[in-house]
N, C-alpha and C positions, 0 to 999 in steps of 0.2 A: 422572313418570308411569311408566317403566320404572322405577324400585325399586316401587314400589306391585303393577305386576305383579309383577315373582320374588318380591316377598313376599308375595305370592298363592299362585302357584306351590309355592313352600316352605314354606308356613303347609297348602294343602293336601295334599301329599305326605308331612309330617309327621303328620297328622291318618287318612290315611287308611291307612297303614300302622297294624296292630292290632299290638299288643305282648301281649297277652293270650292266655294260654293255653287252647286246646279242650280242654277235659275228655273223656278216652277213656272212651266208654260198655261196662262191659265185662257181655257178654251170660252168660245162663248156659249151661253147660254142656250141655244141653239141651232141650229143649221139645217136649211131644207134641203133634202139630197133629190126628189124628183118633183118635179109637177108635171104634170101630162094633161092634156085636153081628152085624149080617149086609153082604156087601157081600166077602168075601174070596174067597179061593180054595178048591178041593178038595182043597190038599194041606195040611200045616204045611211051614213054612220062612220063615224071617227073610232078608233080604235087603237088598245095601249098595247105594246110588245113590251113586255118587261121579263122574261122569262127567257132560259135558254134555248128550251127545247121550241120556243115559241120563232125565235130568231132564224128558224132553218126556213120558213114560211120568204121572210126578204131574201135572204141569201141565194132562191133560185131563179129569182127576179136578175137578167142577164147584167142590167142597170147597173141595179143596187149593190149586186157583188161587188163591183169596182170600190164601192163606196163604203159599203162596214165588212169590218172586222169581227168574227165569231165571238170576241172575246170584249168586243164594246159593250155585250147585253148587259157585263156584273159593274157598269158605271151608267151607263146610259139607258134610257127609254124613246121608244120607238113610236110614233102616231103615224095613223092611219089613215086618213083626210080622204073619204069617198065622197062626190055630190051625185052622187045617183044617176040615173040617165036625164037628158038635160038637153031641150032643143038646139039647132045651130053649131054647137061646136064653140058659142062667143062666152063660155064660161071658164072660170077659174078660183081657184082656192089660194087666199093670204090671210097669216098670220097678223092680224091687228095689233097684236098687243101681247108681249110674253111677260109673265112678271113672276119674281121668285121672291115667294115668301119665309119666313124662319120654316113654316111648316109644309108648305106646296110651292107647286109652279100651276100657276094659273093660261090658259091660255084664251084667248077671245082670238075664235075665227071669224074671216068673212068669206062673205062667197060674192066676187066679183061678175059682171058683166062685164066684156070687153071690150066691145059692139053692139052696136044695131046689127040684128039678124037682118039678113039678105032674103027676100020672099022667095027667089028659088033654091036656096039654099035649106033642106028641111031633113038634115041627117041630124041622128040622136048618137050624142056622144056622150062618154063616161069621163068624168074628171076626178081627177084624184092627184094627192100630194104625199108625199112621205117625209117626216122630218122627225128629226136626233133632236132627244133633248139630253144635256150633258149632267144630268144628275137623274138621281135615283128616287126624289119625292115625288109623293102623290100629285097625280096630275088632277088637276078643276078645268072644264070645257063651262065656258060663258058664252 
C-alpha cells in the first residue's frame, strides 16, 4: 500500500511539472489607442507619460480606460499628440515613421489634412492622438 502511494506521489509530481516551453508573445513597437478630430487642447505639444503617478491623468479619459492597464506604465510610454486648435475639423495626427534604436525610439510625426475645408464649414476643432510605445527608452520627436 505505501509503494502504491509514492508512486502516486511521483507519477504525480512528475506529471505536473510542465517541460514545455512559453512562447514569448512579442508586441509591436507601438500602438495608437485614440485619435480624435476634437477633444484636445489649446496648445500644440506632444507629450511623454512615463511615470505612474503620471498614468492616473489617461486612466480617466472614459476611452482610454478600456485600453491601458495601470500596470503598463513600468513597460510602456505613453505620447501625447495635441495639434492645437485647427480650422475645419479636416485635420489629423499619423505616425510617419517609428524606429528603435540600441538606445531610443525615435518618432516622426505628421500632421495630416484630410480635406478641403468646406467655406461654410468654420468650426475650430482640437485633434489629438494617444499612443503606447512598448518599451521604456527615450523617446526623440523629429
Amino acid at each position: 500500500m505505501m509503494k502504491r502511494i509514492c508512486l502516486l506521489l511521483i507519477g504525480l509530481t512528475l506529471f505536473s511539472c510542465s517541460t514545455s516551453k512559453k512562447e514569448m508573445v512579442k508586441k509591436p513597437l507601438y500602438e495608437v489607442l485614440v485619435t480624435k478630430n476634437d477633444g484636445g487642447a489649446n496648445i500644440k505639444f506632444y507629450e511623454i507619460i512615463s511615470e505612474p503617478k503620471e498614468i492616473n491623468m489617461l486612466m480617466g479619459d472614459n476611452d482610454l480606460r478600456k485600453l491601458i492597464k495601470k500596470d503598463d506604465i513600468l513597460s510602456c510610454n505613453y505620447i501625447i499628440i495635441n495639434l492645437g486648435p485647427l480650422p475645419n475639423g479636416n485635420y489629423t495626427t499619423t505616425l510617419e515613421k517609428v524606429e528603435e534604436t540600441p538606445t531610443n525610439i525615435i518618432l516622426k510625426i505628421k500632421e495630416l489634412k484630410i480635406k478641403e475645408a468646406n467655406v461654410a464649414d468654420e468650426n475650430t476643432t482640437y485633434p489629438y492622438s494617444v499612443v503606447k510605445i512598448n518599451s521604456k527608452k527615450p523617446i526623440i520627436f523629429k
